[in-house]
C-alpha positions as CSV (number, residue, x, y, z in Angstrom):
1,X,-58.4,-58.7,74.4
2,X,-57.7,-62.0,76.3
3,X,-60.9,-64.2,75.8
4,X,-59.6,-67.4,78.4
5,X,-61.4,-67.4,81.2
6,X,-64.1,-65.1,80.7
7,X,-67.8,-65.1,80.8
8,X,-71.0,-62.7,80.1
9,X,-73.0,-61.4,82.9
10,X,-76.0,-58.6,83.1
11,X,-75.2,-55.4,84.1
12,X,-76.7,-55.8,87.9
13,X,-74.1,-58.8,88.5
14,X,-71.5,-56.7,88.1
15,X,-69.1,-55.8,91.2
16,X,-66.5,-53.4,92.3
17,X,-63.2,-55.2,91.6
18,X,-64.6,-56.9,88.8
19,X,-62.5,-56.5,85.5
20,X,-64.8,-56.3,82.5
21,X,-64.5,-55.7,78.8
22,X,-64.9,-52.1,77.4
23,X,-65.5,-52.8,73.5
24,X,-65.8,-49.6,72.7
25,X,-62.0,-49.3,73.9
26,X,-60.5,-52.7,73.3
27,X,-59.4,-52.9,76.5
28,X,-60.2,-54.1,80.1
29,X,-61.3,-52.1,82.9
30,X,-61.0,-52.9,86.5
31,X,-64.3,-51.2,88.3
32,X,-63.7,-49.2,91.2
33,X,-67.4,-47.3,90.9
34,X,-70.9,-48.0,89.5
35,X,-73.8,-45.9,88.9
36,X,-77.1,-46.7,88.0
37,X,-79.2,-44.2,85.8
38,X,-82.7,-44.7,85.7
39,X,-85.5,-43.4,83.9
40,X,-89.6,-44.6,83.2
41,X,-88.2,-46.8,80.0
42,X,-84.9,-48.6,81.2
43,X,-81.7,-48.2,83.1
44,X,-77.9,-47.6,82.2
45,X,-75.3,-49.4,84.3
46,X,-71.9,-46.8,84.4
47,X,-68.9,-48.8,85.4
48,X,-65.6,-46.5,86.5
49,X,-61.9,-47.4,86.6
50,X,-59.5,-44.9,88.6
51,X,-58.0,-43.3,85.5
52,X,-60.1,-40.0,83.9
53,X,-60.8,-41.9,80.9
54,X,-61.9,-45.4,83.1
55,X,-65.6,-45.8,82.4
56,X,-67.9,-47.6,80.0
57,X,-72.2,-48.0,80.1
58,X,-74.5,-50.9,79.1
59,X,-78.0,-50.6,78.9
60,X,-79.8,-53.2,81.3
61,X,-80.9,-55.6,78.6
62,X,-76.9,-55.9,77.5
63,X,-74.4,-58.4,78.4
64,X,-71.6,-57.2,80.0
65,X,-68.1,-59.9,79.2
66,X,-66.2,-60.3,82.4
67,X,-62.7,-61.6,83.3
68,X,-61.2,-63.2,86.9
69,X,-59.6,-60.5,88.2
């Protein structure tokens, strides 16, 4: 991955449009859809692309690295 330019961000500052890192992936994804799962302990931030395989999670408490689009 391309590290110029980027930065790390919580989950909730995350927007549609914005292209962030999916680790698991080594990739980038541009987010077209987010979802927040919540339950009594925490909440999990989904971030989708527009391809079937587009989508990554982070936990609230995780830092999420994100690029200029």
């Amino acid at each position: 991955m391309d590290n110029d330019n980027v930065e790390t961000v919580a989950p909730s500052e995350i927007c549609k449009g914005d292209v962030i890192a999916d680790p698991a992936a080594n990739r980038w994804l541009t987010v077209s859809e987010i979802q927040l799962m919540e339950d009594t302990h925490a909440g999990t931030y989904r971030f989708f692309g527009d391809g079937p395989d587009d989508r990554v999670a982070f936990e609230e408490n995780e830092q999420v690295t994100r690029r200029p689009a």
